[in-house]
C-alpha positions in Angstrom: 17.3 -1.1 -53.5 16.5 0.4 -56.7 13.0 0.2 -58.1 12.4 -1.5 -61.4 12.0 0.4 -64.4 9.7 -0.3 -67.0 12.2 -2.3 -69.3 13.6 -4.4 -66.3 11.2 -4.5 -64.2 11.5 -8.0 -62.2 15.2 -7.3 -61.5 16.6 -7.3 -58.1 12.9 -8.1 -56.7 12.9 -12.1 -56.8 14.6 -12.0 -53.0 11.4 -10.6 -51.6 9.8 -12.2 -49.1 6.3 -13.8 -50.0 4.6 -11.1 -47.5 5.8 -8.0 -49.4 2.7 -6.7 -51.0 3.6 -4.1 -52.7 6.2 -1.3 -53.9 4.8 2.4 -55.2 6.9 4.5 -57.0 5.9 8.3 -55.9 7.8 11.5 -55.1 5.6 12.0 -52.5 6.8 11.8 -48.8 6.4 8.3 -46.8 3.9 10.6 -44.4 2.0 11.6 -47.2 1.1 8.6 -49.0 0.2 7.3 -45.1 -2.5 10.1 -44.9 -3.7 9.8 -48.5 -4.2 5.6 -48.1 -5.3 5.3 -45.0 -8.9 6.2 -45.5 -8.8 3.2 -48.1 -8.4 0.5 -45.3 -12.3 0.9 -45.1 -14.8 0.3 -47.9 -18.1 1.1 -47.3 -20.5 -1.8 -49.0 -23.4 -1.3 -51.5 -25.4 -1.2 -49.1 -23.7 1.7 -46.7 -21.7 -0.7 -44.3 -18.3 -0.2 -43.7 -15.5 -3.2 -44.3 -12.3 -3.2 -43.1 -9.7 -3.9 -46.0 -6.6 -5.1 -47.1 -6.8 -2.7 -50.1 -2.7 -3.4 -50.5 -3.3 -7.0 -51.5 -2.6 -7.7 -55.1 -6.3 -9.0 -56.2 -7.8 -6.3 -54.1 -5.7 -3.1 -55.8 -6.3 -5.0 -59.1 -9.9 -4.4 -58.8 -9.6 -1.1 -57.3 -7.3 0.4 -60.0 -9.8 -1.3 -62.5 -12.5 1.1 -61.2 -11.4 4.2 -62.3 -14.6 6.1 -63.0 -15.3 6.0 -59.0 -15.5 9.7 -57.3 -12.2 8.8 -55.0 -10.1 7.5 -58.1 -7.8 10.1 -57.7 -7.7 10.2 -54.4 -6.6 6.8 -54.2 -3.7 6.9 -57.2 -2.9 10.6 -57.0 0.6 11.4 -57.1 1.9 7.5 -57.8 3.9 6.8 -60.6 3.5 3.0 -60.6 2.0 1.0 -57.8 3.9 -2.4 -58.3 2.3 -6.1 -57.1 3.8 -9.8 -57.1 2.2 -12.6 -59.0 2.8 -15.9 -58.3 3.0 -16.8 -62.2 4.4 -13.3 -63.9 6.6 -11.8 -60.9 6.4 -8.1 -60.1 3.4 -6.1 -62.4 3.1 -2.3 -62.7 0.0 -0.6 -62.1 -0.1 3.3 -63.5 -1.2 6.1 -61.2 -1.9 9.5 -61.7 0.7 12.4 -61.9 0.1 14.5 -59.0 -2.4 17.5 -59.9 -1.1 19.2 -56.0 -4.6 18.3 -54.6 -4.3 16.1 -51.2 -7.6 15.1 -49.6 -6.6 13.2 -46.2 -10.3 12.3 -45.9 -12.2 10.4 -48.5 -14.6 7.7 -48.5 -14.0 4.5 -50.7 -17.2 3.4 -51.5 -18.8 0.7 -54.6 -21.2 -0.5 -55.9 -22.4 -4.1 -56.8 -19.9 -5.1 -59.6 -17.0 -3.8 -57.0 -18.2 -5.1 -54.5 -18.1 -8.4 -55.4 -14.5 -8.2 -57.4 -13.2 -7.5 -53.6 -15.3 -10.2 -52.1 -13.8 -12.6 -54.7 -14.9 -16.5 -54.8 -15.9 -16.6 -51.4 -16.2 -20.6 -52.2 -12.3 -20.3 -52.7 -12.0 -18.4 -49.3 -13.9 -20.6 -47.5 -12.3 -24.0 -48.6 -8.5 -22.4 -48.2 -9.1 -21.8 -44.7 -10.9 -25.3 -44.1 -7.9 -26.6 -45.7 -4.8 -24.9 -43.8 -6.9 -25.7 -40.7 -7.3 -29.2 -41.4 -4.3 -30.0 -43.8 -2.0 -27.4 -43.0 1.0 -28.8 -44.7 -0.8 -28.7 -48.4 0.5 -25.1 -48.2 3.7 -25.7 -46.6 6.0 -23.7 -49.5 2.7 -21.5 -50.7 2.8 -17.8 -49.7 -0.5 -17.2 -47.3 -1.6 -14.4 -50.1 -1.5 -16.5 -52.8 -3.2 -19.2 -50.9 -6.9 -18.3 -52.3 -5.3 -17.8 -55.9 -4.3 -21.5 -55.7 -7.6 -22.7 -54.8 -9.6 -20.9 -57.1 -7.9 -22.0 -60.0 -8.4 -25.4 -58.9 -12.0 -24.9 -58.0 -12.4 -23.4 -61.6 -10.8 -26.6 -63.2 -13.5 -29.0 -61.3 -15.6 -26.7 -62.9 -14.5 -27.5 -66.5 -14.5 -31.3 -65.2 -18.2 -30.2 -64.3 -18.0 -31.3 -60.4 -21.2 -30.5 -58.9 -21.1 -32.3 -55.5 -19.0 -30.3 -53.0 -17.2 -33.1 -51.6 -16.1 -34.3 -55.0 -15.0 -30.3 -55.1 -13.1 -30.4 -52.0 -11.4 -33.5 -52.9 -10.3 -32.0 -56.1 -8.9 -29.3 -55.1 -7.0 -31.5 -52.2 -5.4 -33.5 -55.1 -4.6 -30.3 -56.6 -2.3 -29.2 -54.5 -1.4 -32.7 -53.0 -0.3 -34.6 -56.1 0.2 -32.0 -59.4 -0.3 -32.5 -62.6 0.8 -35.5 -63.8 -2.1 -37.5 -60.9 -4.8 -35.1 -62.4 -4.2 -36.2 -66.0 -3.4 -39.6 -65.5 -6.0 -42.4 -67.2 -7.6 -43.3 -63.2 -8.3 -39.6 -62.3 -9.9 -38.9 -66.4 -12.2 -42.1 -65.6 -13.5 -41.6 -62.1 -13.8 -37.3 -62.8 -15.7 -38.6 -65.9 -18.3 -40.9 -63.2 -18.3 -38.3 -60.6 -19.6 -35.6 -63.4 -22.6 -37.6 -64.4 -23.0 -38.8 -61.0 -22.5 -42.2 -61.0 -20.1 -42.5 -58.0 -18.5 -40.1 -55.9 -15.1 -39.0 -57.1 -13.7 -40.0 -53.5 -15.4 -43.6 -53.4 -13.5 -44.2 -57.2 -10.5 -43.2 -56.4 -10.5 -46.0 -53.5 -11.8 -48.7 -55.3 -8.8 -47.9 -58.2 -6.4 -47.9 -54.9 -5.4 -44.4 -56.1 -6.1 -42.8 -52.7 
C-alpha cells in the first residue's frame, strides 16, 4: 500500500483495522527505527520511576511530539518524515519529524516533567470508568475500537461537566446513556429536566429518570 501524501492523505487507509496505531513515513530501515523507538516504551516519571508505555498510541505520541523542547526530542522523531495516527472523528493525521541529521543513539532515556506527565496519564477518571464499564457492560462498546474507548468516555465525562454533574453516580450514569442511547435521549425535554435537578441536587439523576419511566 502506498502511503498518503500530504494532499490525499486519508486515501486508501479507511480499510484499516481499528488496532493499527500508526504508519511512519522514514527512509530509514525497519531495524533501525526498532533500535531508535524502543527505548521510548519506558518513561521515567517526575519523580525518577520508570513506566512502561504505549508511546505508539495516538493521544500518547500527540503529547510526546507536543514536547519538543525535551533533551531526547530528536531522538525520538529523528529521521521520520511523518508519523501518521487515526482519529475516530478526522481519519488519518500527520505528525512532522525531523529530517535525519545521520546521528543514531540506540540508548536514550524518555524522561518529563509534571506537565508531561500528566498529558500521558490523561483523565484517569476516564480510564477508570471505561474499564468499569467494558467489565460490567461490555456490549456498550460492542462496534467501538478498544483505543478509542477512553476518548469516548472522556468526552462524555466532559459534557456532565458542562451539565455540572457533581455526584459520581449521576456521572457514571451519564456517561452510560452516552453511549447507550445518543443524542437525540440526551437532548430530549426528560433528560434537560432531571440533568437540570441532579445539578442543583435535588434528586439523583438515576432516581428521575425512573420516576419519568425513561429508564
Amino acid at each position: 500500500m502506498a502511503l498518503p501524501d500530504s494532499e490525499g492523505g486519508q486515501q486508501g487507509w479507511d480499510g484499516m483495522e481499528c488496532g493499527l496505531m500508526a504508519w511512519l513515513e522514514s527512509l530509514q530501515s525497519g531495524d533501525s527505527l526498532a533500535r531508535q523507538l524502543a527505548p521510548a516504551m519506558t518513561v521515567m516519571s517526575p519523580e525518577g520511576k520508570p513506566w512502561l508505555m504505549r508511546f505508539y498510541l495516538p493521544s500518547m505520541i500527540q503529547a510526546l511530539h507536543e514536547a519538543n523542547s525535551r533533551s531526547w526530542y530528536r531522538d525520538l522523531f529523528n529521521g521520520i518524515e511523518r508519523w501518521w495516527y487515526p482519529t475516530s472523528e478526522e481519519g488519518w493525521q500527520a505528525l512532522a519529524g525531523l529530517p535525519d541529521d545521520g546521528s543514531r543513539h540506540d540508548v536514550w532515556r524518555l524522561d518529563c516533567d509534571a506537565h508531561l506527565w500528566d498529558s500521558l496519564k490523561g483523565n484517569t477518571e476516564a480510564t477508570a470508568l471505561t474499564a468499569q464499564l467494558v467489565s460490567e457492560i461490555p456490549e456498550l462498546f460492542e462496534n467501538i475500537c478498544p483505543c478509542d474507548r477512553p476518548g469516548c468516555v472522556a468526552k462524555a465525562l466532559f459534557a456532565a461537566d458542562e451539565a455540572k454533574l457533581s455526584r459520581p453516580e449521576d456521572r457514571r450514569i451519564y456517561v452510560y446513556l452516552w453511549l447507550e442511547k445518543g443524542k437525540a435521549f440526551m437532548q430530549s425535554d426528560s433528560m434537560r429536566q432531571c440533568l437540570e435537578q441532579a445539578a442543583y441536587g435535588d434528586t439523583a439523576l438515576l432516581e428521575c429518570l425512573q420516576t419519568r419511566e425513561e429508564y
